[in-house]
N, C-alpha and C positions, 0 to 999 in steps of 0.2 A: 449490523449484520448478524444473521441466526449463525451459532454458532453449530452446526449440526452434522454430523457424522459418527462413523461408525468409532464402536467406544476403542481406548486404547489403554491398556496397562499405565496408571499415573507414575510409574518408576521407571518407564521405560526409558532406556541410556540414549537414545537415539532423539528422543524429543527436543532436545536443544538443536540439534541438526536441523532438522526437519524444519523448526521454526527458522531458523537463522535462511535454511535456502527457502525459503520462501519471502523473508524479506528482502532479501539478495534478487530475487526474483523480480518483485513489486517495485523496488528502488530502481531496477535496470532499465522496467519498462517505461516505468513512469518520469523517470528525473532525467535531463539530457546530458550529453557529454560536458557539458561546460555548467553542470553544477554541482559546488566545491564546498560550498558554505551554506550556514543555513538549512542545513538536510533535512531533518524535522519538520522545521515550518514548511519546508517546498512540498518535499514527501506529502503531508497531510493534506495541503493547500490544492495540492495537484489532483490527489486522490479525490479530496471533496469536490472538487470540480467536474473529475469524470464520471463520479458516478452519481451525484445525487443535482437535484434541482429545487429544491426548498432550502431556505436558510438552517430553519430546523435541522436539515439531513446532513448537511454539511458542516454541522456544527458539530453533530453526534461523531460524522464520520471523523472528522479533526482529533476530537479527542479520542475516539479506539486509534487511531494509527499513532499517534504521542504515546499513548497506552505501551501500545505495541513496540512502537520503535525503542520507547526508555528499556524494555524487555530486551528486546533486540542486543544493544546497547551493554548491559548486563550480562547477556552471555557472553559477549565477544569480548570484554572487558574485566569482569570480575570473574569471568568462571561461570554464571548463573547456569543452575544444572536442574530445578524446580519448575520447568513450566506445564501452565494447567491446558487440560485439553480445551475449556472453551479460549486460554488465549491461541492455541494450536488449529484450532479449527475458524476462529473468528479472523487470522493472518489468511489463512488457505482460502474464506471466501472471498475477500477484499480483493485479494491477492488474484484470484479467478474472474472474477470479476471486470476487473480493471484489464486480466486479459482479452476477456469478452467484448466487451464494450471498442476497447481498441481496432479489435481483429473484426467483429461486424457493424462498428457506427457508420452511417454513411458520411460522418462530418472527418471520419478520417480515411475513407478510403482512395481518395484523391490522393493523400500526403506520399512525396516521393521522399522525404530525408527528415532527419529528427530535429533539425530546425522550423521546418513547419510545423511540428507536434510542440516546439518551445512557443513558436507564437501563439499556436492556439491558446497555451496555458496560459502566456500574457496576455493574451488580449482577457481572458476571463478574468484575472487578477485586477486589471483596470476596470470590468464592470461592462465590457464587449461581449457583444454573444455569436 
C-alpha cells in the first residue's frame, strides 16, 4: 500500500496515538469477537484476504501488517514513541481500505452479524471463495 499523505512533523508527540487508534481500528473491524489468540497471523491473514486477490499481494500485504502490528505492539508495550510517517500513513491506508471494501463489497452487504464475516474469512482460509 502507497504510503501517501499529507507531510507531518516526524517529532510529532501524537504519532504514536494516531498509529495505535488506527490499529485499534483495523483489529475491530477485521478480527471477530471470539478471536483471542494468534492476532497477528489472523490480523494479516484476514487483511490479505480482504483486500488483495493474487498470492503476490497477499503476501506483501501479510508482511506490512506483521510490520505494522510488531510497531503496534512496541508502542503499547515498551513505550515506542519513534514512529515513521510511511509506517503512519501505510496503517491509515490498510486500515481505510479494509474499511472500504467492507462497507461497499457486495460479498458483504447481505452479512447481518460478525459470524458471517468469520465464515467468510474461514472459508477463504480453507481455499473457499
Amino acid at each position: 500500500f502507497a504510503a501517501d499523505g499529507p507531510a507531518l512533523p516526524a517529532d510529532e508527540p501524537a504519532l504514536p496515538q494516531v498509529m495505535l487508534l488506527f490499529a485499534i481500528a483495523l483489529e475491530s473491524v477485521v478480527l471477530g469477537k471470539e478471536i483471542k489468540t494468534e492476532i497477528t497471523y489472523q490480523l494479516s491473514a484476514r487483511v490479505a484476504h480482504l483486500l488483495a486477490s493474487t498470492l503476490d499481494a497477499k503476501r506483501s500485504i501479510v508482511e506490512q501488517v506483521n510490520d505494522l502490528y510488531r510497531l503496534r505492539s512496541a508502542i503499547v508495550h515498551s513505550g515506542k514513541n519513534d514512529i515513521s510517517e510511511t509506517d503512519l500513513y501505510t496503517i491509515r491506508a490498510i486500515c481505510l481500505s479494509s474499511l472500504q471494501t467492507l462497507a461497499t463489497s457486495p460479498d458483504f452487504a447481505a452479512m447481518k452479524d460478525v459470524e458471517e464475516l468469520d465464515q467468510w474469512f474461514d472459508d477463504r482460509m480453507l481455499g473457499g471463495s
